[in-house]
C-alpha positions in Angstrom: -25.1 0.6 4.4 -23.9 2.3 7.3 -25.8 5.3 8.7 -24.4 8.8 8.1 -24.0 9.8 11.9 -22.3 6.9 12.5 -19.7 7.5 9.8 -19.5 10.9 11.5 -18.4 9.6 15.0 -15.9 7.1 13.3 -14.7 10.3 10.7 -13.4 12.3 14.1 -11.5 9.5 15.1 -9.6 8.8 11.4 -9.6 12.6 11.2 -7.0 12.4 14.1 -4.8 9.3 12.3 -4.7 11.7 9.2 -3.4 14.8 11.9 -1.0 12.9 13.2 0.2 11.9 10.0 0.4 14.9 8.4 3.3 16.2 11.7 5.6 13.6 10.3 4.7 13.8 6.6 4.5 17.4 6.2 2.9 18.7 3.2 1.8 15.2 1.5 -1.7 14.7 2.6 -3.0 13.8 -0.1 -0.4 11.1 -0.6 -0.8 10.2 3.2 -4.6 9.5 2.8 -3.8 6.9 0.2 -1.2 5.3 2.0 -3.8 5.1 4.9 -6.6 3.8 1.8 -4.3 1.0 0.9 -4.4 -0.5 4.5 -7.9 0.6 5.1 -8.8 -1.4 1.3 -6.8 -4.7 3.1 -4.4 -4.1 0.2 -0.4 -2.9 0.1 1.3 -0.2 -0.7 4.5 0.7 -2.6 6.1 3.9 -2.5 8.3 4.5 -5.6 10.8 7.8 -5.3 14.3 9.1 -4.9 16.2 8.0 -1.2 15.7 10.7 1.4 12.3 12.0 0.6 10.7 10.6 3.4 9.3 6.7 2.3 11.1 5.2 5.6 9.1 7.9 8.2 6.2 7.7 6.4 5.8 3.9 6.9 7.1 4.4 10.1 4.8 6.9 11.2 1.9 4.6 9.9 2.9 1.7 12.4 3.3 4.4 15.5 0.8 6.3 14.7 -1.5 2.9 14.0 -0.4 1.2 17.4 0.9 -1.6 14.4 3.8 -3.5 15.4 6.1 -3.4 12.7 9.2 -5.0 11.2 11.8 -3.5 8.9 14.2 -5.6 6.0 16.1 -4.4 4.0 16.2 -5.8 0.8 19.6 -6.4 -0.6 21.2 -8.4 -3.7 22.3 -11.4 -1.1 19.0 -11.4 1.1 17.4 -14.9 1.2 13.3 -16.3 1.5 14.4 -17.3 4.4 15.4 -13.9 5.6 12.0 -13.3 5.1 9.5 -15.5 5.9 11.5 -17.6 8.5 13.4 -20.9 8.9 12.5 -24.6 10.4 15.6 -25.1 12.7 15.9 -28.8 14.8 15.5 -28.7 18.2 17.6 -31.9 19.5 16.7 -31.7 22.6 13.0 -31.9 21.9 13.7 -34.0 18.7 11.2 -31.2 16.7 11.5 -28.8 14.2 10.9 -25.3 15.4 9.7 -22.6 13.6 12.2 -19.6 14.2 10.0 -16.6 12.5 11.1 -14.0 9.8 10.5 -10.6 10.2 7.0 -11.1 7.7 5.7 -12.4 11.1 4.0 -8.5 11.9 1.7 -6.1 11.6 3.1 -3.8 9.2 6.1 -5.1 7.1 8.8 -2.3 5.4 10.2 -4.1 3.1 12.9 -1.3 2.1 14.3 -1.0 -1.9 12.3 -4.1 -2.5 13.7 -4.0 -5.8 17.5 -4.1 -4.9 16.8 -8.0 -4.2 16.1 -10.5 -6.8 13.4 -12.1 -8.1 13.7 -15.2 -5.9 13.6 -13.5 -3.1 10.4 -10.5 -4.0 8.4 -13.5 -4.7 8.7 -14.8 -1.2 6.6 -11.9 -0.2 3.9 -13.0 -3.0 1.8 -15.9 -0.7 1.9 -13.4 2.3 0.3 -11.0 0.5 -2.4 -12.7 -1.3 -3.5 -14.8 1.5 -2.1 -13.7 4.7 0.1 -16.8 5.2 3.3 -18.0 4.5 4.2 -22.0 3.9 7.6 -23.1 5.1 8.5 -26.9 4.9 5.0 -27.7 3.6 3.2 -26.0 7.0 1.3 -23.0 6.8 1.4 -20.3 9.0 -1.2 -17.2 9.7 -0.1 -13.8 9.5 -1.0 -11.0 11.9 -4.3 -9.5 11.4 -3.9 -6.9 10.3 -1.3 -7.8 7.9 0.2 -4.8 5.7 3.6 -4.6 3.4 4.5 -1.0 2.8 7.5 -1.3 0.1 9.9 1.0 -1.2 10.9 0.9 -4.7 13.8 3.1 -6.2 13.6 4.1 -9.6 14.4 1.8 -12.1 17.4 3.9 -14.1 19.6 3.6 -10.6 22.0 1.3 -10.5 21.5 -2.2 -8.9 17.8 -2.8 -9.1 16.0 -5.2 -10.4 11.9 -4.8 -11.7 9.6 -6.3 -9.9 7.8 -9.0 -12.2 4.1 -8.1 -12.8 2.5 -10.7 -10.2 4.4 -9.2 -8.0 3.5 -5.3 -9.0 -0.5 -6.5 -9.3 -0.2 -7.4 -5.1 0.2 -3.4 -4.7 -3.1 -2.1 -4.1 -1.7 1.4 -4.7 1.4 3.0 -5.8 2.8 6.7 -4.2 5.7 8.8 -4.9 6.1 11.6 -1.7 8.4 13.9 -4.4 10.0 16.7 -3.1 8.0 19.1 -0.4 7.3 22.4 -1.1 9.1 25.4 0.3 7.3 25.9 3.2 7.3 22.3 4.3 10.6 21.9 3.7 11.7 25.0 5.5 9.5 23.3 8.6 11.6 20.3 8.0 14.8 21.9 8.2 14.4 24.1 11.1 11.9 21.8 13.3 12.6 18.4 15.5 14.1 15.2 13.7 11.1 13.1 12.5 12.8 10.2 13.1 13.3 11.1 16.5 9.8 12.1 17.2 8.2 8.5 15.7 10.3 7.4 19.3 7.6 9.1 21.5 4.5 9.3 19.9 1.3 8.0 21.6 -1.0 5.9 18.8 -4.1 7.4 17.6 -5.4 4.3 17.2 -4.9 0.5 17.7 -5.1 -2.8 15.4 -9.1 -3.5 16.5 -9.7 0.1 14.8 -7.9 -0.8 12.2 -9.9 -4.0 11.1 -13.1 -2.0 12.3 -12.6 0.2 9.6 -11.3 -2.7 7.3 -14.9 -4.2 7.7 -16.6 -0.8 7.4 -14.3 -0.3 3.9 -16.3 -3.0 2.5 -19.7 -2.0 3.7 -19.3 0.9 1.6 -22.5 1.1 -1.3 -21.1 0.6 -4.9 -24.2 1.3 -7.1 -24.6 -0.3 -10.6 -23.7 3.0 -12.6 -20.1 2.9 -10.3 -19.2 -0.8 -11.5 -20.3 0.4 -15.3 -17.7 3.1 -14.9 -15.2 1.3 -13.3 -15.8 -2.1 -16.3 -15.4 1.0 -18.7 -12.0 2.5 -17.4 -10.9 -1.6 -17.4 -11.7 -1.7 -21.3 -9.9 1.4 -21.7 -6.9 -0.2 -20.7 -7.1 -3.3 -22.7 -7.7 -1.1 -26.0 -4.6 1.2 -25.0 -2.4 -2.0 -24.8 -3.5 -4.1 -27.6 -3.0 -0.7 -29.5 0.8 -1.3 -28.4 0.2 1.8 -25.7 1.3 0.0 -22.9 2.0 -3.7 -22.0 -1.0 -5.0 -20.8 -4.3 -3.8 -19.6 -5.7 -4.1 -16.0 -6.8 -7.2 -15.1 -9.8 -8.2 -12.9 -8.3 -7.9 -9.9 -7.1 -4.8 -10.5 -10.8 -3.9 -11.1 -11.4 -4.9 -7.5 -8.5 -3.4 -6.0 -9.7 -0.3 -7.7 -13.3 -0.7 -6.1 -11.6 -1.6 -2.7 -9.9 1.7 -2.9 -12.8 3.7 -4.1 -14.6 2.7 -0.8 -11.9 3.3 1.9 -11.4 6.9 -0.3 -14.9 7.3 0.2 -15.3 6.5 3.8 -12.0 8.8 4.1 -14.3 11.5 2.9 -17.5 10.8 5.2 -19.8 9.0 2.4 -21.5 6.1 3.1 -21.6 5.4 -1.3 -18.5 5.5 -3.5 -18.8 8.7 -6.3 -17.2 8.8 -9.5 -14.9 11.5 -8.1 -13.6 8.8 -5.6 -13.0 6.9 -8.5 -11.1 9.2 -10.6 -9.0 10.2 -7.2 -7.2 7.0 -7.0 -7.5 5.3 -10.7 -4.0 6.5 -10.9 -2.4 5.1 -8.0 -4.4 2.1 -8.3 -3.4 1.8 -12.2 -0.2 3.0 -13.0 1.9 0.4 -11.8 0.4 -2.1 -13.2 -0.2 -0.3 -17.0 3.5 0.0 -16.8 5.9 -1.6 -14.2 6.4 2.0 -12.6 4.8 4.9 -11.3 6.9 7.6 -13.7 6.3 5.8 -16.9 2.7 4.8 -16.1 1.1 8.2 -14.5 0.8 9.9 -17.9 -0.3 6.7 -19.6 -3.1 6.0 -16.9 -4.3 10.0 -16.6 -4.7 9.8 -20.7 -6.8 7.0 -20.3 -9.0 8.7 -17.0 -9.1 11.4 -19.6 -10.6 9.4 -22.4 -13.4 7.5 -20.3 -16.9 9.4 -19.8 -18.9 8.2 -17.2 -21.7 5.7 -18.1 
């Protein structure tokens, strides 16, 4: 377990990430401390939410504001694997195949209305974020470390989307809609600077060796026995609620651990060196919804009812 005034030091320094954030996403910290939990939990994040409220900038500001290098696609009915992950091309002068990289070849991935391409082509994303690799002609090749797909997602009663299949939904550590800002941080977005514009010139508050430092320092976090009795309890809950027809399926294990992943980078967000069922209960839903119900909107309300109906153990 790692000592409290350590955590202290290393708070100031995320305390400045989540700052710098907070200029570009104006009045969504909350939602900007899970977005930073997903990459701190090694996981991925997908931002569900009407066009214009800020799911571009905020991935955006994540890479500049990281130091991550990052790649943008944007996923369309005609886009291709291959568009992707990359292509073997022959080089006849060298008589070789050469390995001309996708843009999945980054730090950060934004892999815009993800769900505006088919299915073919969402599950070419599925190896590179399981394992950190992608396999083209039967060679595999390691991904950048560290490796992080922020998606976008439109909701799924516009036109010209397709769902994402549910081994595709259960690689999302964590699920965020930004909604609308408030009237105050909207009037600041109206009358101040173009974000987009300002992402140009920032100076990171951190760099990728920070970023896997606090990766490592994620998982150090202390999960005592009564924590995994809560969180095996809240999994339960979910499988009664679906085989009660409440949703379609209940969490699986490794929703459990990407629960317990989050729990810890929450609670290191927050200065503790142990995970507390309040850090639980802050991101069940994010962690939970998706999964309980292929989106965010229909899934919140199931997933709080089930929060709801767990007592801690």
């Amino acid at each position: 377990m790692a000592s409290r005034e350590t955590l202290r030091v290393d708070d100031d320094h995320i305390d400045t990430v989540l700052s710098q954030l907070d200029t570009f996403i104006v009045g969504k910290s909350h939602e900007t401390k899970l977005a930073l939990c997903s990459l701190l939990a090694n996981g991925h994040l997908l931002v569900e939410d009407l066009p214009g409220v800020g799911k571009t900038t905020l991935a955006r500001a994540l890479a500049a504001t990281l130091g991550l290098a990052w790649n943008r696609v944007q996923f369309t009915s005609d886009l291709l694997p291959a568009d992707v992950t990359g292509i073997s091309i022959f080089d006849v002068a060298k008589q070789e195949f050469r390995l001309h990289q996708g843009p999945v070849f980054t730090s950060l991935l934004l892999a815009d209305e993800i769900n505006r391409a088919p299915p073919k082509t969402q599950s070419a994303l599925l190896e590179a974020m399981e394992e950190a690799q992608v396999t083209i002609d039967g060679k595999r090749y390691p991904l950048a470390k560290p490796f992080f797909v922020v998606a976008t997602q439109n909701p799924l009663e516009q036109l010209g989307v397709y769902p994402l299949p549910e081994s595709q939904l259960d690689r999302f550590i964590c699920c965020i809609e930004l909604g609308y800002p408030h009237s105050e941080a909207e009037r600041s977005l109206l009358t101040g600077d173009n974000r987009q514009h300002m992402l140009n010139d920032v100076a990171p508050a951190a760099n990728p060796d920070n970023v896997l430092f606090w990766q490592a320092r994620a998982r150090q976090i202390y999960t005592a026995p009564p924590i995994l009795d809560y969180t095996q309890a809240l999994l339960a809950a979910t499988r009664k609620f679906a085989a009660k027809g409440g949703c379609a399926t209940g969490l699986s294990p490794r929703a459990g651990l990407s629960l317990l992943a989050m729990s810890r980078a929450w609670a290191m967000l927050h200065g503790r060196d142990m995970v507390l069922p309040e850090d639980l209960q802050a991101v069940f839903t994010c962690v939970a919804a998706h999964r309980l119900a292929g989106s965010l909107k229909q899934g919140t309300p199931i997933a709080r009812d089930i929060l709801h109906s767990v007592d801690l153990v």
